[in-house]
Structure formats: structure tokens, C-alpha cells
C-alpha positions in Angstrom: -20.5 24.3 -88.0 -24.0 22.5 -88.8 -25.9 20.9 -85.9 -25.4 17.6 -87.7 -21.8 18.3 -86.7 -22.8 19.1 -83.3 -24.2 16.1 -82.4 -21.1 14.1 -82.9 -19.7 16.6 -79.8 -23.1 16.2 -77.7 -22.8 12.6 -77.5 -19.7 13.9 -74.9 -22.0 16.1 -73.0 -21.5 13.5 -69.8 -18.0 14.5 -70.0 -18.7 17.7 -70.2 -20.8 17.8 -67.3 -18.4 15.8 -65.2 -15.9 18.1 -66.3 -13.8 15.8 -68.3 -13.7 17.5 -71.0 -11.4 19.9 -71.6 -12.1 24.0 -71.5 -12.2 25.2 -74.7 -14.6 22.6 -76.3 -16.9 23.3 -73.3 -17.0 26.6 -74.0 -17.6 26.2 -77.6 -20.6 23.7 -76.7 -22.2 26.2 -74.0 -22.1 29.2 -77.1 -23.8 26.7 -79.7 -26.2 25.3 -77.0 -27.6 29.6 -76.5 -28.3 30.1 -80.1 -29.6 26.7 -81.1 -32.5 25.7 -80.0 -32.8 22.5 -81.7 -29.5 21.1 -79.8 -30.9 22.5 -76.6 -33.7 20.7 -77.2 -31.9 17.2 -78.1 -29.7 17.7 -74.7 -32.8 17.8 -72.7 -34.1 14.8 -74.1 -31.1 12.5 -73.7 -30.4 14.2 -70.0 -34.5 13.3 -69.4 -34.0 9.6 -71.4 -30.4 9.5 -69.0 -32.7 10.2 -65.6 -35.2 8.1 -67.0 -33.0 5.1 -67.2 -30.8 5.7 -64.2 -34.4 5.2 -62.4 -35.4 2.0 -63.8 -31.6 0.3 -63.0 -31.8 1.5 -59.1 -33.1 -1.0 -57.2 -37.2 -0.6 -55.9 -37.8 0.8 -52.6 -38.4 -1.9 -50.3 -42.3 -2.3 -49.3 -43.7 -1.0 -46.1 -46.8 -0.9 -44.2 -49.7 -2.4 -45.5 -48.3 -3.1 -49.1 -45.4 -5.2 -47.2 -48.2 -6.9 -45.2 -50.2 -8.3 -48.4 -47.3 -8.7 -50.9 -46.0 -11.3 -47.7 -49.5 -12.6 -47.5 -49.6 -13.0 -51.2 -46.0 -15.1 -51.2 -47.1 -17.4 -48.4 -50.5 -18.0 -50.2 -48.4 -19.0 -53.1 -45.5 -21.1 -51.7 -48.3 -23.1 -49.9 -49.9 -23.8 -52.7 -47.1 -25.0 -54.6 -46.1 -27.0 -51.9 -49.6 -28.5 -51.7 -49.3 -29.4 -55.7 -46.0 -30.8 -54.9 -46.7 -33.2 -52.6 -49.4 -34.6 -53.9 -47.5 -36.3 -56.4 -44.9 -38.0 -55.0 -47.7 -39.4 -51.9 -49.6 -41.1 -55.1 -46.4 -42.4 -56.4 -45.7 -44.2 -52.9 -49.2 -45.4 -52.9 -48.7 -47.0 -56.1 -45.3 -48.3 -55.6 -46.9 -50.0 -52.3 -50.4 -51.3 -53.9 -48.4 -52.9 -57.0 -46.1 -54.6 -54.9 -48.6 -55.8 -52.1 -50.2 -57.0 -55.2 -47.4 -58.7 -56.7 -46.9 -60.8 -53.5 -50.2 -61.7 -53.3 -50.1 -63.0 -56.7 -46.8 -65.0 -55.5 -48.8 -66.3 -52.4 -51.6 -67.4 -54.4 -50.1 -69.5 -56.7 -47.7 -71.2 -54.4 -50.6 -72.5 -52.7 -52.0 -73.2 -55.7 -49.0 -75.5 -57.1 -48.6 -76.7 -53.3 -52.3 -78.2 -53.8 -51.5 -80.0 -56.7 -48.4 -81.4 -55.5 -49.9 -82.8 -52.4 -48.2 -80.6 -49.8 -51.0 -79.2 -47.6 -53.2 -82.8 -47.6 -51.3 -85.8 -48.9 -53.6 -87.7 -51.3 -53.3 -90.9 -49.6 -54.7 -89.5 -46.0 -57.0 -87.3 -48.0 -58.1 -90.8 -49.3 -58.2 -92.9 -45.7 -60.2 -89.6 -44.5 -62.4 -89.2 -47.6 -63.3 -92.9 -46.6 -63.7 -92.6 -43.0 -66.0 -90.0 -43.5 -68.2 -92.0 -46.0 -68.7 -95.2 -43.6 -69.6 -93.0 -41.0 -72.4 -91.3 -42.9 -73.7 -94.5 -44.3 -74.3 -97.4 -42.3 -73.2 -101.2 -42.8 -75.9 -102.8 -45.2 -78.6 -104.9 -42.4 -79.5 -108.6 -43.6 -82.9 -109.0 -43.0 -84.3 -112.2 -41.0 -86.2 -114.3 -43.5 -88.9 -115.9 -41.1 -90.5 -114.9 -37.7 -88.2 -117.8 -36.4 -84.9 -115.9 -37.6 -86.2 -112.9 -35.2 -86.4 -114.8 -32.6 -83.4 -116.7 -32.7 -81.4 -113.3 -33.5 -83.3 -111.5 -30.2 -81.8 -114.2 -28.1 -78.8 -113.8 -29.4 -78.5 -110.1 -28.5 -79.8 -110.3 -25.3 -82.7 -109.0 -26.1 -85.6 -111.4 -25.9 -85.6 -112.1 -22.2 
């Protein structure tokens, strides 16, 4: 038998070595493994490429020490700061919610005072009118008729009380 017909039966070398396989075919595989070098040498390197992969599917050994200490403080540093990045958004998102509707009511506010001003409802235009003219005949005073003649003084004097 060639090697090339060998490696058909090597690919069952697990079984062999778990001793599935039955007696006589490991037996033949053990004589052509002693005077072939080249199958040896292909069973070493798919028992090393076998351990080799066992090793990277078992789990990692858990940290300890010091390594456990920073890989913890490197987590915390992290989770912080995403937490930090997400907050930040959703306290702007309240703040604008909050300044467009206090500005939205102000607005509203605004111009019902405005259309209440035009209407008449905060001053009524006829007391706006009585006050507007109160306010004028107190700041100028009643037109004075001047006497004519030194006689006219006199006589007005007397009148008033004045020229006693």
C-alpha cells in the first residue's frame, strides 16, 4: 500500500487512539507508522494541530491578582464613560423639549395680549378717552381773560375778596 492510501486510514487515527477501532487495522497502522517516516511525521502534525485547537476552544483561565485588578479597573473606566456619553443626550433632548415649549407659550401669551389690546379688553377705549382727557385739563389750565383797564382789576379784586 502507498502512503497516499494510508492517509485515507490516518484520518481514523482518533479512533484508533480511543480504541475504537478494531485490532487488526491498528496493528497494520502501528507497522506502517515504524517504517514510514513521512506518515509519522503527518500524525504528529494533526495530533500537534488537534492539541493546538483543543487549546483555543477551552475556555481562558479566569484573571487573578493584579491583571484581575486592572482588567476590572479598565471595565469600570469604560462603562462610566459610556454612561457619561449616554446621558448626555437624552438631558439636551429634555432641555430642548422644555425651551421650545416654554417658547411656544410665550408666543401664545404674547399675542393674546396683543389681540386683547386691539379689541379693547385691558383699557376700554371710551375710559381710555375720559382719562386721556382728564389728564390733559389737568396739565393745561383754563384759558385766563385778561382785564382790559386798571378799572376791570379793581372791580375783579373786590370781587374775590381780595382788595380789602
Amino acid at each position: 500500500m502507498t502512503c497516499r492510501e494510508w492517509e485515507r486510514r490516518l484520518a481514523l487515527l482518533e479512533d484508533f487512539a480511543n480504541g475504537e477501532a478494531a485490532q487488526a487495522e491498528r496493528a497494520e497502522v502501528a507497522a506502517h507508522l515504524e517504517t514510514c517516516a513521512a506518515c509519522r511525521s503527518a500524525v504528529g502534525d494533526a495530533r500537534l494541530a488537534s492539541a493546538m485547537l483543543a487549546e483555543a476552544l477551552e475556555p481562558a483561565a479566569v484573571p487573578t491578582g493584579f491583571s484581575r485588578t486592572r482588567m476590572d479597573a479598565l471595565l469600570r473606566a469604560e462603562e462610566e464613560r459610556q454612561r457619561e456619553s449616554l446621558e448626555f443626550w437624552p438631558a439636551l433632548e429634555r432641555l430642548a423639549s422644555r425651551l421650545a415649549w416654554g417658547s411656544a407659550m410665550a408666543l401664545v401669551t404674547l399675542l393674546a395680549f396683543v389681540a386683547g389690546l386691539q379689541i379693547g379688553v385691558y383699557w376700554p377705549q371710551s375710559r381710555q378717552t375720559e382719562t386721556r382727557d382728564a389728564e390733559v385739563r389737568e396739565m393745561v389750565p383754563r384759558p385766563v381773560q385778561l382785564p382790559a383797564d386798571h378799572e376791570e382789576v379793581l372791580a375783579t379784586l373786590v370781587a374775590d375778596g381780595n382788595g380789602r
